[in-house]
VMD Tcl script that draws the C-alpha trace (Angstrom):
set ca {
  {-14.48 0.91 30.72}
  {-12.02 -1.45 29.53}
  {-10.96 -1.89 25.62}
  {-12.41 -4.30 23.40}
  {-9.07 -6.80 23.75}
  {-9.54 -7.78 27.27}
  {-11.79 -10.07 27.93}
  {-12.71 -10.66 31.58}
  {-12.39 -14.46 33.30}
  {-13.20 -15.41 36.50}
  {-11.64 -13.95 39.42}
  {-11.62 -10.08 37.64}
  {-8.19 -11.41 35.96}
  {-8.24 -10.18 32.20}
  {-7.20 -12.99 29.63}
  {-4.36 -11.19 28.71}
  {-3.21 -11.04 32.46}
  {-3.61 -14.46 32.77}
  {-1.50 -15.60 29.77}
  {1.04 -13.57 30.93}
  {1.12 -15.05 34.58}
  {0.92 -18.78 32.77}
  {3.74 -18.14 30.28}
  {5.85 -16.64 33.60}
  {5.08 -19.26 35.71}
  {6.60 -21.94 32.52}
  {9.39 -19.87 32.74}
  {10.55 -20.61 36.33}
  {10.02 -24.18 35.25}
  {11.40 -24.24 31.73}
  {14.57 -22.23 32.20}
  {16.02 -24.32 34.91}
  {15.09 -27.96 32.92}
  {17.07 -25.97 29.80}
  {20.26 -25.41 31.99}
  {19.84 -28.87 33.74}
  {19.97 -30.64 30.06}
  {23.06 -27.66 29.14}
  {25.59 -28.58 31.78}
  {24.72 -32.37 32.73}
  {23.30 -34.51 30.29}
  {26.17 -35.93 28.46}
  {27.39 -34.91 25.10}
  {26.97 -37.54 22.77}
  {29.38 -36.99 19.72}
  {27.09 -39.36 17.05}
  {23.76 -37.37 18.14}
  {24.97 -34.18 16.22}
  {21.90 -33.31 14.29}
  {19.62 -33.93 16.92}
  {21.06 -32.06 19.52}
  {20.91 -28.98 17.06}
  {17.11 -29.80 16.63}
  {16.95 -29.90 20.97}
  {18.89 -26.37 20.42}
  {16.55 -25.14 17.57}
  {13.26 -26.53 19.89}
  {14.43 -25.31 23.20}
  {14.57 -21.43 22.29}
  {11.59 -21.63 19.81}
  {9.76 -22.51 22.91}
  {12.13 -20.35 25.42}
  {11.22 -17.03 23.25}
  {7.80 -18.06 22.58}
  {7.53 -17.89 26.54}
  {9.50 -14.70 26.77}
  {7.33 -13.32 24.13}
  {4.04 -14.25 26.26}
  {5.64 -13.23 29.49}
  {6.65 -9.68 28.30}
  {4.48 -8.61 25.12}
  {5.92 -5.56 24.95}
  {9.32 -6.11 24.26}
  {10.50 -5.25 21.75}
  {11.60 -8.06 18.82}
  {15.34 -7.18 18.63}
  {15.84 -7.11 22.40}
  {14.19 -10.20 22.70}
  {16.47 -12.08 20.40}
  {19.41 -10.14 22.11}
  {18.21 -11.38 25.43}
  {18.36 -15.05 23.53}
  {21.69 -14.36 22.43}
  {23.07 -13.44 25.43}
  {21.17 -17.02 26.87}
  {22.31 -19.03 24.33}
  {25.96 -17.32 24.72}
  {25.91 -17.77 28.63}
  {24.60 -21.67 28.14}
  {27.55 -22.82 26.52}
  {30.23 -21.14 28.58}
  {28.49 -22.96 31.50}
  {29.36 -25.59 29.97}
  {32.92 -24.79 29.43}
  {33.29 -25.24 33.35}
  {31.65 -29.17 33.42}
  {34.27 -31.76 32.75}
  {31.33 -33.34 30.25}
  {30.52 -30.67 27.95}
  {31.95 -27.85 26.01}
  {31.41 -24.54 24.02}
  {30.53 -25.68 20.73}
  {29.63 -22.04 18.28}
  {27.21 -24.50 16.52}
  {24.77 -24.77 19.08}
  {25.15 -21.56 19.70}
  {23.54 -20.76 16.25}
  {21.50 -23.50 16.44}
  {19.67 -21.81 19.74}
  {19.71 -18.17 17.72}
  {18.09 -19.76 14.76}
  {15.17 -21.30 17.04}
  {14.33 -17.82 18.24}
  {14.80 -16.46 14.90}
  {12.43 -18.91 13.28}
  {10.30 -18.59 16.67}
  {9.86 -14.56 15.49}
  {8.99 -15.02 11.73}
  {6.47 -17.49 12.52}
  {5.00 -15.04 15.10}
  {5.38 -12.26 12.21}
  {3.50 -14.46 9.59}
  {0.93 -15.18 11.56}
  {0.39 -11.58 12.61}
  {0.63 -9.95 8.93}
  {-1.46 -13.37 7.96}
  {-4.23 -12.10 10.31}
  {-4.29 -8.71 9.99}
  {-5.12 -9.65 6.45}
  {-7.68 -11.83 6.93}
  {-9.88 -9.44 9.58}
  {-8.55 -6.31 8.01}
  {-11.98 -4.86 6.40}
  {-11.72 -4.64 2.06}
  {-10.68 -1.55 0.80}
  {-12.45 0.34 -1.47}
}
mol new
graphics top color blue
foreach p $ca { graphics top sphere $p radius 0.5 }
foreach p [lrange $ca 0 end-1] q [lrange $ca 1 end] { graphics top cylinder $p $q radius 0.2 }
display resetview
């Protein structure tokens, strides 16, 4: 007997199996376009605030897939984990004779998982509210 949140698909793969193999497979794909765009695209000086949007976007999406890929983790190693990316992404770049270690982007990339995890916490505490039953 299986519990009322998995929901069989075709194949005998549970939904919740499924995501998980989707939001994995994105991440073999994702990850390596990320570090492509880290250490070659050039670094163009006027472009400031948009690059820190690409920074922002990039790990909203990055821990959104992490989040997918490995439910169970908990929040604080997660962001940890897209520390230590972020962190590891711009001393890459410290070895490429176009780019270089810049702390802003590096808080830039933080602040898209942070703002990644509230919006996943809203939406929980939003929803627990609206299906919890009325109390009495």
């Amino acid at each position: 007997m299986t519990d009322s949140s998995q929901h069989r698909v075709g194949g005998g793969i549970d939904r919740n199996n499924r995501r998980v193999v989707m939001a994995r497979c994105l991440l073999l794909v994702v990850l390596p376009v990320i570090g492509w765009l880290a250490t070659f695209s050039p670094w163009q000086p006027f472009m400031q605030f948009s690059d820190k949007l690409r920074h922002i976007a990039a790990f909203l999406v990055l821990t959104g897939l992490i989040w997918q890929s490995w439910p169970a983790v908990p929040v604080h190693r997660r962001l940890l984990l897209m520390v230590a990316l972020g962190l590891g992404l711009e001393l890459v770049q410290t070895l490429t004779p176009t780019r270089e270690f810049h702390l802003d982007d590096l808080a830039a990339s933080v602040m898209g998982a942070v703002v990644f995890e509230a919006l996943r916490e809203s939406y929980r505490r939003i929803h627990t509210l609206l299906i919890s039953p009325p109390s009495r």
